[in-house]
C-alpha positions as CSV (number, residue, x, y, z in Angstrom):
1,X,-14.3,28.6,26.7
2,X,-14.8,25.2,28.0
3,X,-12.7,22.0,26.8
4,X,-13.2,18.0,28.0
5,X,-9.7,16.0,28.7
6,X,-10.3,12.4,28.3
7,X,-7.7,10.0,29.8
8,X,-7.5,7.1,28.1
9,X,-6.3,3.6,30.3
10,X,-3.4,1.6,27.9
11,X,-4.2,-1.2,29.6
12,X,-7.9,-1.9,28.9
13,X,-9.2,-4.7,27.2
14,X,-9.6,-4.1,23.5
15,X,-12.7,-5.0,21.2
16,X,-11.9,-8.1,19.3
17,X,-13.0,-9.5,16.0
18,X,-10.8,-12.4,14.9
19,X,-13.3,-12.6,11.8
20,X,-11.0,-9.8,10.7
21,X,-8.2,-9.6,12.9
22,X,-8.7,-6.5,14.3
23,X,-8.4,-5.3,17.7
24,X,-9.4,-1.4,18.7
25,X,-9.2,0.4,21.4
26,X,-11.3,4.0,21.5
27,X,-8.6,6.7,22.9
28,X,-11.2,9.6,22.4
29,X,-15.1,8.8,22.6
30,X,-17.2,10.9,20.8
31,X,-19.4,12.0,24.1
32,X,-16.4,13.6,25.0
33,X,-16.2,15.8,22.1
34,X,-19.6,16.4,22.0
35,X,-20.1,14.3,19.4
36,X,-17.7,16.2,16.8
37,X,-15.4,13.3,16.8
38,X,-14.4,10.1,17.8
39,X,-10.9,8.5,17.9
40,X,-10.3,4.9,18.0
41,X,-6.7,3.2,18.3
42,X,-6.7,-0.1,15.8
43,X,-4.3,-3.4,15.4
44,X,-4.9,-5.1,12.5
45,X,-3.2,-8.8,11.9
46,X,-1.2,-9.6,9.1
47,X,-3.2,-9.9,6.0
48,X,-6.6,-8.5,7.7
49,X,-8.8,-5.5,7.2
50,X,-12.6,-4.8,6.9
51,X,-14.7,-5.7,4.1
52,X,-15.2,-2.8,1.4
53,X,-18.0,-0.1,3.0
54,X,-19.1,2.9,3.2
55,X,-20.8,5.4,5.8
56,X,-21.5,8.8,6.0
57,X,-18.8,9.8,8.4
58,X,-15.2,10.7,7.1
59,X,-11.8,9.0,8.8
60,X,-8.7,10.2,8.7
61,X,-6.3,7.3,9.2
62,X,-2.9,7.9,11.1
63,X,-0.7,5.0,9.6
64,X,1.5,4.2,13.3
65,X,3.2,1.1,12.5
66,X,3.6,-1.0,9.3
67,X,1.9,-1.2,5.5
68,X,-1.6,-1.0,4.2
69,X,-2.8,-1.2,1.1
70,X,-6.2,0.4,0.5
71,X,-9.0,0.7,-1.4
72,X,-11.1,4.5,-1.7
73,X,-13.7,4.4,-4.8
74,X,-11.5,2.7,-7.4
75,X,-8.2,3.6,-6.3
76,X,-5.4,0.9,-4.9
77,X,-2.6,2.4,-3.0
78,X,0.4,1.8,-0.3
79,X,0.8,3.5,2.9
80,X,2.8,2.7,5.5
81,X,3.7,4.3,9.5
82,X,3.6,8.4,9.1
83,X,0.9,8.2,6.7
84,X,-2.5,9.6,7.0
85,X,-5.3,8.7,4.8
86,X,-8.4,10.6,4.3
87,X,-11.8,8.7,3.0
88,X,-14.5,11.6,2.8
89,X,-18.1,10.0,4.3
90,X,-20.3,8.3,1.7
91,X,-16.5,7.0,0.1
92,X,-16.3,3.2,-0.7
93,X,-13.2,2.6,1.0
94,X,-10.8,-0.5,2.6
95,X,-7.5,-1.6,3.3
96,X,-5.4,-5.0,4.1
97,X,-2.1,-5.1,6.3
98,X,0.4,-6.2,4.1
99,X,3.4,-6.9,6.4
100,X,3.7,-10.4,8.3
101,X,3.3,-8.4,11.9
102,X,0.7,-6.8,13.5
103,X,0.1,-3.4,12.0
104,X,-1.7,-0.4,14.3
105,X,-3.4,3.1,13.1
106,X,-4.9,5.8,14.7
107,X,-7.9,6.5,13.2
108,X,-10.1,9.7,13.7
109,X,-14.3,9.3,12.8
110,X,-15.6,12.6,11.9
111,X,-18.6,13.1,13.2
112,X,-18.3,10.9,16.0
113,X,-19.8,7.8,16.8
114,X,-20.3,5.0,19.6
115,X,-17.4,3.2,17.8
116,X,-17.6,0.8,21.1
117,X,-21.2,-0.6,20.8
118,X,-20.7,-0.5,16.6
119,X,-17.7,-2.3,17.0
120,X,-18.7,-4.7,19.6
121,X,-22.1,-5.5,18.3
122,X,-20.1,-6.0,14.6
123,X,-18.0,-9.0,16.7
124,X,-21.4,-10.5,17.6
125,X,-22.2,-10.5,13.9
126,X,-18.8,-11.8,13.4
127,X,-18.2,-14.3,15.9
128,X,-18.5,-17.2,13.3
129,X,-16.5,-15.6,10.5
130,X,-17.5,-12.5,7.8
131,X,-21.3,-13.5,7.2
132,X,-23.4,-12.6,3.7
133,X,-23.6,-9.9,2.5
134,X,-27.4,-9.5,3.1
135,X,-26.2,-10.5,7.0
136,X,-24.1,-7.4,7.4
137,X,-26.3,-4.9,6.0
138,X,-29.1,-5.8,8.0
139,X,-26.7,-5.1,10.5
140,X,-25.0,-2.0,8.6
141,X,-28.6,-0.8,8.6
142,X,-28.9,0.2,11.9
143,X,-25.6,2.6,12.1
144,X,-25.9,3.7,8.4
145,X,-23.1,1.8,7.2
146,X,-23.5,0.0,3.7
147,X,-21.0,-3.1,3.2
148,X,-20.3,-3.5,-0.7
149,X,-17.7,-6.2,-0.8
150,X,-15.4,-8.5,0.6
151,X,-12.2,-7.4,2.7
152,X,-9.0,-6.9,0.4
153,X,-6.6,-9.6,-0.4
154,X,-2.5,-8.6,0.4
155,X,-1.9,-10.3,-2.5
156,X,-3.8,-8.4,-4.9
């Protein structure tokens, strides 16, 4: 039997896109799974979240502090810190943080993948604010990712 322990460092610099004020941090990468999974650590601001998509991997999203609402197909819910949330791959999905603090989930990418290089390289395509559309899934094209709306609204 053979097994991998990964020690993740708490006091590494997070991957940061104000565009949608979210920070992450990958706890498990998906090399060290053997590509099985990937889990990635994320602080989302007040009244942020990622524009509605969709990919082929599923995520299971561990709700560790505050309120979300999200978005899967055509269904609008709340969950808050001891939720989890499961979008199957190939599910339109999104979610807002609803509180007025920061607001943190553990989020497992089944398979894995580089969440670090899609995540940074999404910041580049970020750094002046959420582009087009047309922008994104030139980007989105590249890691299978299809972007199909705007980020949710905590107001809506």
């Amino acid at each position: 039997m053979t097994f991998s322990h990964w020690q993740s460092h708490s006091g590494e610099e997070p991957i940061r896109i104000p565009a949608i004020g979210l920070d992450l941090r990958v706890r498990l990468p998906n090399r060290v799974s053997g590509g099985a999974l990937e889990m990635i650590e994320t602080v989302n601001a007040p009244g942020f979240g990622p524009p509605l998509h969709r990919h082929p991997e599923t995520e299971v999203f561990r709700i560790l502090k505050g309120r979300y609402l999200y978005q899967v197909d055509d269904r609008r819910f709340h969950a808050e810190a001891g939720d989890v949330v499961s979008v199957p791959g190939g599910v339109a999905h999104a979610f807002v943080n609803v509180t007025d603090t920061p607001a943190e989930q553990l989020v497992m990418i089944l398979p894995g993948l580089d969440a670090a290089a899609f995540f940074t390289e999404l910041g580049e395509v970020m750094k002046a604010g959420i582009p087009a559309r047309d922008v994104l899934n030139a980007f989105g094209r590249r890691w299978n990712v299809e972007f199909l709306g705007p980020p949710l609204r905590k107001d809506t």
